[in-house]
C-alpha positions in Angstrom: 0.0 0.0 0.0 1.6 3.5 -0.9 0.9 6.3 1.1 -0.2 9.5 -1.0 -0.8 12.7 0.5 -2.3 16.2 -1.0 -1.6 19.0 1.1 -3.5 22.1 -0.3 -4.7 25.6 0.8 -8.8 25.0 -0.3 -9.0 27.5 -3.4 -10.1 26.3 -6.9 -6.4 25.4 -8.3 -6.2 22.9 -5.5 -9.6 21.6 -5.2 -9.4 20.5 -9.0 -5.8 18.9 -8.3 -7.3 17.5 -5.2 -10.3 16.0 -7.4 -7.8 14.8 -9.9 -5.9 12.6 -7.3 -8.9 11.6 -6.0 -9.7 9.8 -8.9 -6.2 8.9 -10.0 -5.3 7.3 -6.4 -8.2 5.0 -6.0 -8.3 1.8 -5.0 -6.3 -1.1 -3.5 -2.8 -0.3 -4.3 -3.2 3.5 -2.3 -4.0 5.3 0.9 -4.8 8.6 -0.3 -5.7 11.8 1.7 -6.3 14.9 0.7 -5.4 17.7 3.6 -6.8 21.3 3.7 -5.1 23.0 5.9 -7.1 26.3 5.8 -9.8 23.8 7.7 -7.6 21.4 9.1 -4.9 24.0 10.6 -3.9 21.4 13.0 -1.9 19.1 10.1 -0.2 22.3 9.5 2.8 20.9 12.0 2.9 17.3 9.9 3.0 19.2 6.7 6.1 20.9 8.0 7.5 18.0 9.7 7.6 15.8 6.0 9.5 19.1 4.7 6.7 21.0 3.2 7.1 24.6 2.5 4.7 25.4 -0.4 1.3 24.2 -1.1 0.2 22.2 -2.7 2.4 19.8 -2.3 1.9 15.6 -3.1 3.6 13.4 -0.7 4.1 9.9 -2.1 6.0 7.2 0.4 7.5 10.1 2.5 9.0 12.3 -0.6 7.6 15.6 -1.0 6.6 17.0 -4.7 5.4 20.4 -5.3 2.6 21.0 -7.8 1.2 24.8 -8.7 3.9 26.7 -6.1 0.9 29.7 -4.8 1.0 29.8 -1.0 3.6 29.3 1.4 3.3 27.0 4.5 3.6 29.8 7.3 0.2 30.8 6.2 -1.2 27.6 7.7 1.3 26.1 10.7 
């Protein structure tokens, strides 16, 4: 099982790339989550913890890609 991660702010740029994985990341072979940290402010510390400092940001397996660099981390931990 792979671990895959969306960090994301909440606005329309991340809510399609959230919908996207959503789609792309279903089934068996993934445990996908998608993380908004404008509502969920408390994963802000994990985000930053796995070495995230733009959103959003995809974390497969630990490794931290960044996808459509708009907001910076501080804004949510």
């Amino acid at each position: 099982m792979t671990d895959v991660i969306l960090f994301h702010d909440g606005c329309n740029v991340c809510q399609s790339i959230s919908a996207t994985m959503t789609t792309t990341f279903a089934g068996e072979n993934f445990n996908f989550e998608s993380i908004n940290l404008a509502t969920q402010k408390e994963r802000g510390s994990q985000a930053k913890s796995l070495g995230i400092t733009r959103l959003p940001s995809l974390v497969i397996d630990g490794k931290v890609m960044r996808l459509e660099d708009h907001s910076p981390i501080e804004h949510y931990a």
